[in-house]
C-alpha positions as CSV (number, residue, x, y, z in Angstrom):
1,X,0.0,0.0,0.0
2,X,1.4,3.6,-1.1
3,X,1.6,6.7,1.5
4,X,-0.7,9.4,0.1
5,X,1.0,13.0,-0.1
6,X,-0.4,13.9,3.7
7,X,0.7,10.7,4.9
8,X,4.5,11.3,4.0
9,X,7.3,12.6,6.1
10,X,8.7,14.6,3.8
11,X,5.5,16.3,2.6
12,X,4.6,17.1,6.2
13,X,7.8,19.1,6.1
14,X,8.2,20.8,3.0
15,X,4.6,21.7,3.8
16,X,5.3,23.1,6.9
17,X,8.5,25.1,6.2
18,X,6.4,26.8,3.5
19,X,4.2,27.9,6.3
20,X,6.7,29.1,8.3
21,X,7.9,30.8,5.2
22,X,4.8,32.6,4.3
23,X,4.1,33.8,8.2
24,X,7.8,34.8,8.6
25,X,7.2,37.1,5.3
26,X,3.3,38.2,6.9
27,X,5.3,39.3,10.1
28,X,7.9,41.3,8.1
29,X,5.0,42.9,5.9
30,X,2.9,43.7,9.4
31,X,5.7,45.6,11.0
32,X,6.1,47.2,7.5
33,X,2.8,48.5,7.1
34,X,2.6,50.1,10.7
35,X,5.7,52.5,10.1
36,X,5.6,53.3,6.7
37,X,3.1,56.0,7.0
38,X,5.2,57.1,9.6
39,X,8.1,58.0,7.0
40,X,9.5,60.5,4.4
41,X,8.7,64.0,4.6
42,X,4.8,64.1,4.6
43,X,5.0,61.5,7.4
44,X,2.0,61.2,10.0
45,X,2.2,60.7,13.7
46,X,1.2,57.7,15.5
47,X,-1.1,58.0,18.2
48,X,0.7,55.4,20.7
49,X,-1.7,54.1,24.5
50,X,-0.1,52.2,26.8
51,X,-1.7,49.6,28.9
52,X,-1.8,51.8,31.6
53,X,-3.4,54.7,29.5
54,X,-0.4,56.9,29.0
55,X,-0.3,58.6,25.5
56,X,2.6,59.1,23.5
57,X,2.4,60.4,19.6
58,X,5.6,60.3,17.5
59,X,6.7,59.8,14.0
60,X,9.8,57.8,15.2
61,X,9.7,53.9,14.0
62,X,12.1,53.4,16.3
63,X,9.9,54.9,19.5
64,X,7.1,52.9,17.5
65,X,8.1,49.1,17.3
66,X,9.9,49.3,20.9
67,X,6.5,50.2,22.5
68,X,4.2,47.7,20.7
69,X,3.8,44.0,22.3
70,X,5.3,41.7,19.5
71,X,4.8,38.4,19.9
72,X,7.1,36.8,16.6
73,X,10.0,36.0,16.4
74,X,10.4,37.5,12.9
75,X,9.2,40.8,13.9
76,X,10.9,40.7,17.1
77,X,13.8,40.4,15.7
78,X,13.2,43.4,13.1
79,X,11.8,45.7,16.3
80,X,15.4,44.6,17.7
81,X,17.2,45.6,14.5
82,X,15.2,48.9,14.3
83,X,16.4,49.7,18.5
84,X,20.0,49.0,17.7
85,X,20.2,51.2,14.4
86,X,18.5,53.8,16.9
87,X,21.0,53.4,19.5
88,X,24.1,53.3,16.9
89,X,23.1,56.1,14.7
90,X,19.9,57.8,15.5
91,X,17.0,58.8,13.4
92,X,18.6,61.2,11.4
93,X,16.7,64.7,12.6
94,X,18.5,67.5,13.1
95,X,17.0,69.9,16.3
């Protein structure tokens, strides 16, 4: 007797790593969409509420993706990527 395709090991995991590919590539578009009107010249702030109801509004992706609560590991990692470019050269306004 044959193994159908969802019966078989090596379906089951090219299957599931093209899962993983396709929500690692949803996570990077997510984070994506929330800062990008956030950008460029004719940028708009973000309106940003704690869970204890402090208020914060800023154009700053940076200030953005630390405060959210991420919860994948894709987009944890970019919100990591996006604090340490902060903290090695800034946002790039002058003031």
């Amino acid at each position: 007797e044959r193994a159908t395709e969802e019966e078989s090991p090596q379906w089951n995991r090219c299957y599931k790593g093209y899962f993983t590919f396709v929500s690692h590539i949803l996570a990077a578009k997510t984070v994506a969409n929330i800062i990008k009107t956030s950008l460029g010249p004719r940028g708009l702030d973000k309106i940003l509420i704690s869970p204890d109801g402090d208020i914060t509004v800023t154009n700053d992706g940076a200030t953005i993706l630390t405060q959210m609560e991420v919860e994948h590991q894709i987009a944890k990692l970019l919100v990591q990527l996006s604090k340490s470019q902060d903290d090695e050269i800034g946002d790039g306004t002058t003031g």
